[in-house]
N, C-alpha and C positions, 0 to 999 in steps of 0.2 A: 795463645797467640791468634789462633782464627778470630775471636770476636775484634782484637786491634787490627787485626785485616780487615775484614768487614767494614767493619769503621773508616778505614783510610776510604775502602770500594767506595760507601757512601756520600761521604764526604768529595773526594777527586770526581766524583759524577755530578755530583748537584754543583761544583763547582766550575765544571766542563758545562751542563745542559744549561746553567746561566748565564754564562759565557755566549753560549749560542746565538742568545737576541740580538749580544751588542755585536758580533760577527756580521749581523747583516747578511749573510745567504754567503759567506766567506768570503767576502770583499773588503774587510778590516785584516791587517795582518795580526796583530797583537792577542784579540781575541778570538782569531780561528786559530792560532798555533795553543791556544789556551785549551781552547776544545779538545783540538787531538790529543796534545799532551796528557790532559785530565783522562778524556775517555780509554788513554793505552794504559795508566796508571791507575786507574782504576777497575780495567778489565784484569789486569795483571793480579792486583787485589785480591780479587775477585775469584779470580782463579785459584790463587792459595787456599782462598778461604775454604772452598769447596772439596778441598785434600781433607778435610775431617766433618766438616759439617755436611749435612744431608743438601742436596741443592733446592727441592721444597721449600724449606724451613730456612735458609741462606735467600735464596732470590727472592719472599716473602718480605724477608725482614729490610733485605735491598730496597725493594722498589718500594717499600711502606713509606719508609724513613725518608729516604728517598723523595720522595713524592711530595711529604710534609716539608721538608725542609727547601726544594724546590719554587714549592707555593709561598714561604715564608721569604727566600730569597726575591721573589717577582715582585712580594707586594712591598718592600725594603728597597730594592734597586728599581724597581720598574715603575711603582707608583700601583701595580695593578688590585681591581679590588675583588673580593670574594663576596656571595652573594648567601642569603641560607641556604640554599639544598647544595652549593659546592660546599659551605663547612660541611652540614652532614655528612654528603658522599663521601668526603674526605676522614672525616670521624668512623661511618662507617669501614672504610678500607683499613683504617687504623687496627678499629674492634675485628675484622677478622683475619688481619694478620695475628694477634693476640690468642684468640680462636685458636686460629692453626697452630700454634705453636703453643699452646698449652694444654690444648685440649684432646690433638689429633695425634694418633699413632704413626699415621703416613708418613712423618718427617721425623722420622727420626730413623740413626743411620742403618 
């Protein structure tokens, strides 16, 4: 069950931090109640997750995915465009969440 926690964590965040643009600095109602929502639902997540999985190897794969899917949301809803060295950095964050988590002993529980 932790990786479908995880998943939810991932997901309720990247749908909380997309949220945020159209919030306006919390001057929409709809979309700042979206944020909080997401962001407690997801810390909640998040939290379970973290009952068996290492938190390393957990907020790794969080904010990787996270991140991807984030930038996928911006450039979907927002119009926003990515340029080469932001794919790379983004490629790279990816390869070393991959890294850690295949490679490294540190994260594991």
């Amino acid at each position: 069950m932790q990786w479908v926690y995880l998943a939810i964590a991932i997901v309720t965040e990247t749908i909380a931090t997309s949220a945020m643009k159209a919030a306006e600095g919390f001057t929409r109602a709809i979309p700042s109640l979206v944020v909080v929502m997401g962001y407690g639902i997801s810390f909640y997540f998040f939290s379970q997750t973290l009952k068996t999985l290492p938190v390393g190897m957990a907020y790794a794969i969080w904010s990787g995915v996270g991140l991807v899917l984030v930038t996928l949301a911006g450039w979907i809803l927002y119009g926003q465009k990515l340029d080469a060295p932001a794919l790379i950095g983004i490629a790279l964050i990816g390869a070393g969440v991959v890294v850690m988590n295949v490679f490294s002993s540190t994260t594991q529980a």
